[in-house]
C-alpha positions in Angstrom: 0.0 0.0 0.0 1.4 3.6 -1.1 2.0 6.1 1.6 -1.0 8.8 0.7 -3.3 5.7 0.4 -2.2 4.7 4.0 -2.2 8.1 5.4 -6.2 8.0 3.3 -7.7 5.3 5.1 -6.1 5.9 8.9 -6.7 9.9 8.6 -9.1 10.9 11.1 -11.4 13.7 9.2 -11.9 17.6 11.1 -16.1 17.5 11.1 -16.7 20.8 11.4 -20.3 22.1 12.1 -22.8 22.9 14.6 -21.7 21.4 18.2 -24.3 19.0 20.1 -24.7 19.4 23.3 -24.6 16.4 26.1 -27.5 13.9 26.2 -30.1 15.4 28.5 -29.0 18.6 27.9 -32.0 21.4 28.8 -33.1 23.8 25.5 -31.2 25.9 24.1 -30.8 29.5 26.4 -31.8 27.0 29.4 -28.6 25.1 28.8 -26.3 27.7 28.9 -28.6 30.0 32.2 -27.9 27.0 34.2 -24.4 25.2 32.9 -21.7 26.8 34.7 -18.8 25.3 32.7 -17.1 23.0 35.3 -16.1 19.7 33.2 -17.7 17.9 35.7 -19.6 16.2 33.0 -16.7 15.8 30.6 -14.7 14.1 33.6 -17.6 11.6 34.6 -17.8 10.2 30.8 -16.5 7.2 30.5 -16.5 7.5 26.7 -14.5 10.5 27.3 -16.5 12.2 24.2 -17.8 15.8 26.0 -15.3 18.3 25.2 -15.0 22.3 26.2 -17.3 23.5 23.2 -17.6 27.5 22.0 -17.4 29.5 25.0 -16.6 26.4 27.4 -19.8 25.3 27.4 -19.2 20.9 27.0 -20.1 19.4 23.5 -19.9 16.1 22.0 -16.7 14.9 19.9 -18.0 11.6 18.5 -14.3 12.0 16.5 -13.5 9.7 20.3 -16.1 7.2 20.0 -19.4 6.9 20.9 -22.1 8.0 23.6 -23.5 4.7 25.5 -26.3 7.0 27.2 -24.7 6.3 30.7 -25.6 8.8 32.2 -22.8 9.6 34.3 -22.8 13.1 32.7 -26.0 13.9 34.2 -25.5 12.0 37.8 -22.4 14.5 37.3 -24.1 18.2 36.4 -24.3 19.6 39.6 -25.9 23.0 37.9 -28.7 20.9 36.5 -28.2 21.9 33.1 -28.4 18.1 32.3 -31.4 16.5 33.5 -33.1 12.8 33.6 -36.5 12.3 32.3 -38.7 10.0 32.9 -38.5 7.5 29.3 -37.8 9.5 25.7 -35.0 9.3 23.9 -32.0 11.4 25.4 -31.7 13.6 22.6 -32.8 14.0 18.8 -29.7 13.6 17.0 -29.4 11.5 14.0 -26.3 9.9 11.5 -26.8 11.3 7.8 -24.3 9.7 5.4 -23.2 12.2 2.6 -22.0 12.4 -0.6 -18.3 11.6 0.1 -19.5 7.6 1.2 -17.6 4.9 -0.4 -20.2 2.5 -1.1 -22.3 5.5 -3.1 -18.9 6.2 -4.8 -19.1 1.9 -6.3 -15.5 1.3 -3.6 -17.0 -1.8 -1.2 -17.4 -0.5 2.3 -19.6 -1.3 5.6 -17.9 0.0 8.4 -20.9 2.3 9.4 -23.3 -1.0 9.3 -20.9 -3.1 11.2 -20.5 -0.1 14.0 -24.3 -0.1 14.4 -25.5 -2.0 17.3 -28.3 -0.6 16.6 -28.7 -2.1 13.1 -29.9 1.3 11.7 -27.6 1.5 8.9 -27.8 -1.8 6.9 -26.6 -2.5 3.0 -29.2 -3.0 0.5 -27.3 -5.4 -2.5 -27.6 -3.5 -6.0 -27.4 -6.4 -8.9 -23.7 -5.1 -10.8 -22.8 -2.6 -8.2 -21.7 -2.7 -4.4 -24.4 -2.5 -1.8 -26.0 0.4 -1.0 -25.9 2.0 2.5 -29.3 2.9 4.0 -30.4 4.7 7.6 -33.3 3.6 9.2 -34.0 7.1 11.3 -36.3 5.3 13.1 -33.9 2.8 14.7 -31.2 5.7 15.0 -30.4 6.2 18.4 -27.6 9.6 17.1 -25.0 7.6 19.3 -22.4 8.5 17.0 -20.7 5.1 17.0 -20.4 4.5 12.6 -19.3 8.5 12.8 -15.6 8.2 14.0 -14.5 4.6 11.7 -15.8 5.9 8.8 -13.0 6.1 6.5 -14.4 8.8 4.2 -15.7 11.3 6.9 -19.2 10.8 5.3 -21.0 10.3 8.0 -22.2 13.4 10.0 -24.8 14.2 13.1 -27.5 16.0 12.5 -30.6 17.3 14.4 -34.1 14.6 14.1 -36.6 16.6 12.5 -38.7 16.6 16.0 -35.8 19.1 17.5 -35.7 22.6 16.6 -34.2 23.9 20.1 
């Protein structure tokens, strides 16, 4: 294997965008009235993906691997600005492959699939090509576990159409 090609498929891709907050986080303008920026939460994951976001406020680096939903982040926000509810899903973020994914580009690759425990991203076979990824939204938890191996950095978070906080 050639050098660039090596450096290709073990680079790890900058995904720049809009940061996500903790799971549990309160709405937008709650969040950041009652987070006081300790790292408390950062410290209790044991994922170790909150990071100091804009303005020190934590955020979620899936680039480190992916959220189990714990919640030692919340047992851990003292200020409250990460609270448990009674059942619903922690947050509303979902995986979105893009444009730059292998397997829509014809070059054989399930990482993503194999990464999902929760089986949302399965390959659908396509008769002369490689199989096609597809996201079932439904079954996507936004864990952020097929974000970080994929290869091609086509695979982004993205608010669930049910958020607009």
């Amino acid at each position: 294997m050639s050098s660039s090609r090596r450096s290709f498929l073990g680079a790890r891709f900058r995904r720049a965008g809009q940061e996500f907050r903790p799971p549990r986080a309160l709405p937008a303008g709650a969040f950041e009235e009652r987070c006081n920026r300790c790292g408390e939460c950062a410290k209790a994951c044991p994922a170790r993906i909150i990071a100091r976001g804009s303005g020190g406020f934590p955020k979620i680096d899936f680039t480190h691997g992916a959220c189990s939903f714990c919640g030692d982040c919340v047992r851990a926000c003292a200020a409250g600005a990460l609270r448990r509810t009674d059942g619903g899903a922690p947050w509303r973020l979902e995986a979105r492959i893009g444009d730059a994914c292998l397997a829509l580009r014809g070059v054989e690759c399930r990482i993503c699939g194999e990464c999902c425990d929760a089986g949302a991203i399965r390959f659908r076979p396509c008769r002369g090509a490689v199989a096609q990824p597809r996201l079932d939204a439904d079954l996507c938890s936004g864990c952020g576990a097929c974000l970080a191996p994929c290869p091609a950095g086509a695979i982004g978070m993205t608010n669930g159409p049910e958020n607009d906080e």
